[in-house]
Every structure is written in structure tokens, then in C-alpha cells.
C-alpha positions in Angstrom: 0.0 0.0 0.0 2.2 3.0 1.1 3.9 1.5 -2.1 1.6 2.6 -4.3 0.9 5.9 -2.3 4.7 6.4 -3.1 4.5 5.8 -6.7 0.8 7.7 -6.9 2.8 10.9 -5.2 5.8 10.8 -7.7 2.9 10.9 -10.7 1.3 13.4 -8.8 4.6 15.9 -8.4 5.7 15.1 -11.7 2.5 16.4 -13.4 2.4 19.5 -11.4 5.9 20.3 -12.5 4.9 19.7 -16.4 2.0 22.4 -16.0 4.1 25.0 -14.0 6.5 24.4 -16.9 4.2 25.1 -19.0 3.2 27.9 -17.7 6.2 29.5 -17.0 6.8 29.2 -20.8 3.8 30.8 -21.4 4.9 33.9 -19.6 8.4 33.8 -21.3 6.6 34.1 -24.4 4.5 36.7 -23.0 7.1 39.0 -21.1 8.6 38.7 -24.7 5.3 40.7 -26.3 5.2 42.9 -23.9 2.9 41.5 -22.1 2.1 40.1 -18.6 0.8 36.8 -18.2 -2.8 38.2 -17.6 -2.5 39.8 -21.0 -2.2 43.3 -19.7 1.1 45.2 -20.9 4.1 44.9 -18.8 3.6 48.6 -17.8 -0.2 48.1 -16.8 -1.8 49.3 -19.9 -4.0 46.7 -21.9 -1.8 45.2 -24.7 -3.3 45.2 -28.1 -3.0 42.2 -30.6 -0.3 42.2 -32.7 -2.0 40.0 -35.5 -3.1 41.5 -38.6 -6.7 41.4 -39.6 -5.4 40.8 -43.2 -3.0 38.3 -44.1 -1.8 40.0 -47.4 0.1 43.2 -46.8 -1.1 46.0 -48.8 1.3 48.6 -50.2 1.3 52.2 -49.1 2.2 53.1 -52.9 0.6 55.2 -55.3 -0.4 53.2 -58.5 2.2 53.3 -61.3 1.1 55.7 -63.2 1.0 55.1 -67.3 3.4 56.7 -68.8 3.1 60.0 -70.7 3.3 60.0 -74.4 5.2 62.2 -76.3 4.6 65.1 -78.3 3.5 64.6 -81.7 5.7 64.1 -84.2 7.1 67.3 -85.7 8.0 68.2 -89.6 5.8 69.4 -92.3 2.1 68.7 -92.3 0.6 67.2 -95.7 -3.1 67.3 -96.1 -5.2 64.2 -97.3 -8.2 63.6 -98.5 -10.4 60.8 -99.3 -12.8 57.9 -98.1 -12.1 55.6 -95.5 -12.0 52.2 -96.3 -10.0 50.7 -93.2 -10.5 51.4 -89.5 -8.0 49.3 -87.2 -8.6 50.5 -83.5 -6.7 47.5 -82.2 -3.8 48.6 -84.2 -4.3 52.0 -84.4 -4.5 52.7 -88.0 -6.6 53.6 -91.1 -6.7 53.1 -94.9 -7.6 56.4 -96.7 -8.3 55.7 -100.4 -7.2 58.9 -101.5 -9.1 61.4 -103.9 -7.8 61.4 -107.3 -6.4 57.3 -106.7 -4.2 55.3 -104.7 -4.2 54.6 -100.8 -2.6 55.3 -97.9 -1.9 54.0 -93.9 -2.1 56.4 -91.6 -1.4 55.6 -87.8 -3.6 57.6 -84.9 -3.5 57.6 -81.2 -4.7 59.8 -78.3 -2.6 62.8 -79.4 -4.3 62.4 -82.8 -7.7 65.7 -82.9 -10.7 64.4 -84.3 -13.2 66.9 -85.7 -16.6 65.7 -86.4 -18.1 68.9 -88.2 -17.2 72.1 -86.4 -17.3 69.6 -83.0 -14.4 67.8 -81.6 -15.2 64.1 -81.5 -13.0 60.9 -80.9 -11.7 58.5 -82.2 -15.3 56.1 -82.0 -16.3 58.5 -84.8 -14.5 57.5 -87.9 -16.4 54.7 -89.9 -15.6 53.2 -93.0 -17.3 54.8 -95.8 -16.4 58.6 -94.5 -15.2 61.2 -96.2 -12.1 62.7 -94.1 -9.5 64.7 -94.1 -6.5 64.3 -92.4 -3.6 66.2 -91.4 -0.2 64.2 -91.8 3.1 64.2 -91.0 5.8 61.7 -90.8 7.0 59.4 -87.5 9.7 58.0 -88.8 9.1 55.9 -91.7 5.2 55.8 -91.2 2.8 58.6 -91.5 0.7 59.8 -88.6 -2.4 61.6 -88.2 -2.5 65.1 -86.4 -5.8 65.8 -87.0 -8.7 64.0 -88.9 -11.8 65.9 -89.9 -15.1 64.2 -90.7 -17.2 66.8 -92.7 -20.8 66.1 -92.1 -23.1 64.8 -94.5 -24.3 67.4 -96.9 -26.6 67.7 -100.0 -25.3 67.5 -103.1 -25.4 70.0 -106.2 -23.7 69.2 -109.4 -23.4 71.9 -112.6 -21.0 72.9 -115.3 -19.3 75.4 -117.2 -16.8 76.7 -118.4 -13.2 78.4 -115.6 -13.0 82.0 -116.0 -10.4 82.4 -113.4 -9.1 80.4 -110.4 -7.5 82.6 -107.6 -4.9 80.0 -105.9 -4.7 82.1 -102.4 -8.1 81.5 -101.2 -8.7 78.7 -103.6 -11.8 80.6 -105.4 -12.7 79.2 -108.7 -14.9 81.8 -111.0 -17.4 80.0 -113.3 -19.6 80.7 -116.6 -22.5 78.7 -115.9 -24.5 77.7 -118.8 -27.7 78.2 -117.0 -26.4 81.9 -115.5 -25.6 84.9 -117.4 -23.1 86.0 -114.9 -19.7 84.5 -113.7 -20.3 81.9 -110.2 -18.2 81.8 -107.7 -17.1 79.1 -105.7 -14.6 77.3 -103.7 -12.8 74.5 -104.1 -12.6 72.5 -100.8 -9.3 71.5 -99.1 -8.4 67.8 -100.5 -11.1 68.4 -103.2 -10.9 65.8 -106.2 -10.1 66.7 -109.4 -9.5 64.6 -112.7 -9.1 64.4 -116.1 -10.7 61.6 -117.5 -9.2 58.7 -115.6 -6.1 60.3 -114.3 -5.4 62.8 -111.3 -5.0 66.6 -112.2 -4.2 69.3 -109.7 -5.2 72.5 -109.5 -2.8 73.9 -111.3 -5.0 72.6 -114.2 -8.3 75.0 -113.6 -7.2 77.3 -116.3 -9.4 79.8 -118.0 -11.3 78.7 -120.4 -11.1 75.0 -119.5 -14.9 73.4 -119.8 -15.6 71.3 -116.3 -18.2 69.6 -114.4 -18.7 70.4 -110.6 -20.0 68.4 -107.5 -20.5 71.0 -104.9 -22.2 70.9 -101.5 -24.0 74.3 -99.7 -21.1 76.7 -97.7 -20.8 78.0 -94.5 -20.8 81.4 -96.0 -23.2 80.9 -98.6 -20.8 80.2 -100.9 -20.8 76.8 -102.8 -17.7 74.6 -101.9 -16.4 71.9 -104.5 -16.0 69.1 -103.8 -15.1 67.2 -107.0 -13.8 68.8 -110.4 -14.0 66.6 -113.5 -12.0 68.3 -116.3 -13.8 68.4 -120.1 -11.2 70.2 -121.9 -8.4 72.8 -121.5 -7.3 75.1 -124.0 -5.2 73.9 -126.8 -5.8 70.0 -126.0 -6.9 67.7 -129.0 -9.9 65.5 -129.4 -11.7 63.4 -131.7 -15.1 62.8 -132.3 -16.8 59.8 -134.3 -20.7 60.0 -136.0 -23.5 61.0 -137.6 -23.7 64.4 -139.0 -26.9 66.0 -137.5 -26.7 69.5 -138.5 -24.7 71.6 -140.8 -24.1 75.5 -141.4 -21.8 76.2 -143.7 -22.6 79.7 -143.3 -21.7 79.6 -139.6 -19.1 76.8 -140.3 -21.3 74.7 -137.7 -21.3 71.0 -137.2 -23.2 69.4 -134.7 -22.0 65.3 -134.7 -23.9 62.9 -132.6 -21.1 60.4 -130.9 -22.4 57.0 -130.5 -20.1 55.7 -127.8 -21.7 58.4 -124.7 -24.8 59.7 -127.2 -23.7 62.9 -126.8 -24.1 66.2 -129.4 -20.7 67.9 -129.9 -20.3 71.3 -131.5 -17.4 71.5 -133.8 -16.7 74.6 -136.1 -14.9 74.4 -139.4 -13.1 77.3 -141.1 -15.6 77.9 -144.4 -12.6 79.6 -146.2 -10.9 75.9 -146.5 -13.4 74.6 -149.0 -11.5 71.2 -149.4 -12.2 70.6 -145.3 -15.8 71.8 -145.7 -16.6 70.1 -148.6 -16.0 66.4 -147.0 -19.0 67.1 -144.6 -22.4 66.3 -145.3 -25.7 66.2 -143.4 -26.2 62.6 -142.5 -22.6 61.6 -143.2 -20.5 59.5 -140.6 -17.0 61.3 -140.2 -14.5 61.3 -137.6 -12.9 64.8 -136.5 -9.9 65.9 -135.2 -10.4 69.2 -133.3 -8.8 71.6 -130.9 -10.2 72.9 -128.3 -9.5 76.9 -127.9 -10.8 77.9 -125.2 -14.4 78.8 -126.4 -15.1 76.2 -129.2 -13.5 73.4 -131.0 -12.0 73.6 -134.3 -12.1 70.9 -136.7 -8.4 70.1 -138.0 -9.3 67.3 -140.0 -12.4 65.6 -140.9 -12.2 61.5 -142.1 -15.2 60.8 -144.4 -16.2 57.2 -142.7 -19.2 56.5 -145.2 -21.5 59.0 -147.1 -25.2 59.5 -146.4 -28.0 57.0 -146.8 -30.3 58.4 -149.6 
């Protein structure tokens, strides 16, 4: 018996000493937070947890800020216009099909100015199929937009006549209308279109005297502006016509000829004192002329009898 009391009382003082061990270590690790083993601060204020309520440390910095881009390119500025066949907003580009033939790339990005009308717009506002004109310059090897300007959607006029003057400074072009007994003025837009036949002309080519058609849309100011300028004929260029005699004055020396290919009358005027060239022409007739254009009429150079006239 007292045995087993001996053997119960080492047990007993053995796991009292495991507990105040225990504990003691427990206050070590305390003393070492500042803290007393009641969990009040070692100087008697109430200690406050040390754990933080989020596991993932955030950072006290600023976001990174995206850089700033740079100035636009600088170098002379070109002016294009045309129709936009190509808009590329996930490569920042577009395909201008430039008046007058051929295309071009043009890169854009947020220093490019869009102008939708007299507003400013953005960049969301250029579709395919608009008319635009763009303000380029060269970055590097490829060319970039400074501006881009939409024009809004206008009415349509189109007329004809013939140049009486063309003032290059503010790009006024002075028309005789054949529907208006006095000269018309207009002006020719910036980028405007012009052409001869199937080739590009410049403006350089609205001489006085030269016979065009117009497409024009209403002015700010009243004033018409062209758009488009198809050229008929300048001064001292050669043409020929093909068909039917339809009228004759000898007296006049006039010679109206029907041309089969457009179905279109032409006025040609021969010189009645060369009686070998006016006697090849009769009413009814097919001929083919050779004529120059002077500036008012055309004058037949040579006329090619193709076959005589059905009796």
C-alpha cells in the first residue's frame, strides 16, 4: 500500500511540474510581447494584438502611373483627302483611299484631334465609308495623323461650265455657268478631287477657259464649296469625235455630230474659207474629226469621211 501511495505521489509531483513548466513558458513568451501573463502590458496598460486582420500586406504606394506619351511628331504637315476604307482600332490605323487614286496608312492615337463637323469628337467617330480629311506628318518611316476631320453629311449639287479664273490664295474658282448669265463663284474644298478623264489633275489645271463639271455641296458662308472637279477640256488640247452628221451651217461653219459611244451632241466649227475641209462634210454623213479645243469652241483640223449618207 504505502507503495503505491509512493508511486501515486511521484505521478502526482511530476505532473504539477509539467503544468508550471508550461506555464512558465507561457509567460516567457508573454514577457517577450510585452505582455504580462494576464495579457495586460508589462507597464499596466491593456496590450493590443499584434495580429493582422489581413494576411496579405497592402502597399502604401501610389499606382504606377501610365506613362506620358510624347509630343506629336514634328515636320511638315501634308493634307489628305479621301474615303475611309479601313479602320484598325486594335492597331491604331486607317486606310484612306485617297481622292484622285491610290491609298494610304495612316497611324492615330490619343494625341491624334478628331473633328466631327465644327465639334471635336473621338476617335469612336471614324467609320468606314467617311469622307475625311487628315492632317499628316511623318513618324519616322510611317505617316501619322494630327488631326482628322469628318465633314458632315451634306446635299449635293452638281453643274457645269466653263473656268473663268481660279485665284490659288483662297482657292476661289470663277465659273460661266450655262444656266447663269453672270460668272459663279465658288470654292474648291481643301483635298477636293479633281481629274481628267481617268487620271489625277491638280489645281494647277483649272485654267481659263477649260470646260468642267462640278460636285459641290452648300457653304458655310453661302458660298458653294467643290467638292469634286471633273476636267472636259483645257485650251489647246486635241480631241476626236466619231458619227452621224446631225446639222450643218456652212454659213456659220457649224457642225453638230452625234457620238455613238456616250450619245452625246458635240459642236465642232470648221473654217468655211478651207473649201476642201468643208466640202468632206455632209448632213447625214459618218466622219470622224480631229479638233482643238481653244478655249471657247473646238475647231475641226481634219475631218475623215467614214461613209457618205444614206439616200
Amino acid at each position: 500500500m504505502i507503495r503505491r501511495a509512493l508511486i501515486a505521489f511521484v505521478f502526482a509531483m511530476l505532473s504539477s511540474n509539467c503544468v508550471l513548466g508550461q506555464i512558465a513558458a507561457s509567460s516567457s513568451l508573454l514577457a517577450k510581447d510585452g505582455l504580462a501573463a494576464d495579457g495586460r502590458a508589462s507597464d499596466g496598460s491593456v496590450g493590443e494584438s499584434n495580429i493582422s486582420p489581413n494576411p496579405v500586406a497592402l502597399s502604401s504606394q501610389e499606382p504606377r502611373r501610365i506613362a506620358d506619351l510624347p509630343p506629336q511628331p514634328k515636320g511638315k504637315t501634308t493634307l489628305m483627302g479621301g474615303k475611309i476604307r479601313v479602320v484598325d482600332h486594335v492597331r491604331d490605323r486607317m486606310i484612306l483611299d485617297i481622292f484622285g487614286g491610290g491609298h494610304m496608312t495612316i497611324l492615330f492615337d490619343q494625341r491624334t484631334h478628331v473633328f466631327s463637323g465644327e465639334q471635336a469628337g473621338s476617335l469612336d467617330d471614324l467609320k468606314v465609308g467617311d469622307r475625311a480629311y487628315v492632317d499628316t506628318t511623318l513618324d519616322g518611316k510611317d505617316v501619322f495623323a494630327r488631326n482628322i476631320r469628318v465633314p458632315p453629311a451634306l446635299p449635293t449639287g452638281q453643274g457645269n461650265g466653263q473656268i473663268v479664273d481660279y485665284v490659288a490664295s483662297n482657292r476661289e474658282l470663277i465659273l460661266r455657268d450655262t444656266l447663269s448669265p453672270r460668272p459663279v463663284r465658288m470654292r474648291l474644298m481643301a483635298g477636293a478631287t479633281i481629274v481628267r478623264g481617268d487620271q489625277a489633275a491638280t489645281a494647277a489645271d483649272l485654267q481659263p477657259g477649260t470646260l468642267v463639271t462640278l460636285a459641290f455641296v452648300p457653304g458655310s458662308d453661302r458660298q458653294p464649296m467643290v467638292s469634286q472637279v471633273s476636267i472636259l477640256a483645257s485650251p489647246g488640247a486635241m480631241f476626236f469625235f466619231s458619227g452621224q452628221v446631225t446639222f450643218l451651217d456652212l454659213h456659220r461653219g457649224l457642225v453638230v455630230i452625234v457620238d455613238p459611244r456616250d450619245n452625246k451632241s458635240y459642236e465642232v466649227y470648221v473654217d468655211t474659207n478651207n473649201r476642201e475641209l468643208a466640202g468632206r462634210i455632209q448632213e447625214g454623213a459618218d466622219v470622224m474629226v480631229e479638233a482643238r479645243f481653244n478655249g471657247s469652241h473646238y475647231e475641226a483640223r481634219n475631218i475623215t469621211l467614214n461613209s457618205a449618207p444614206t439616200k
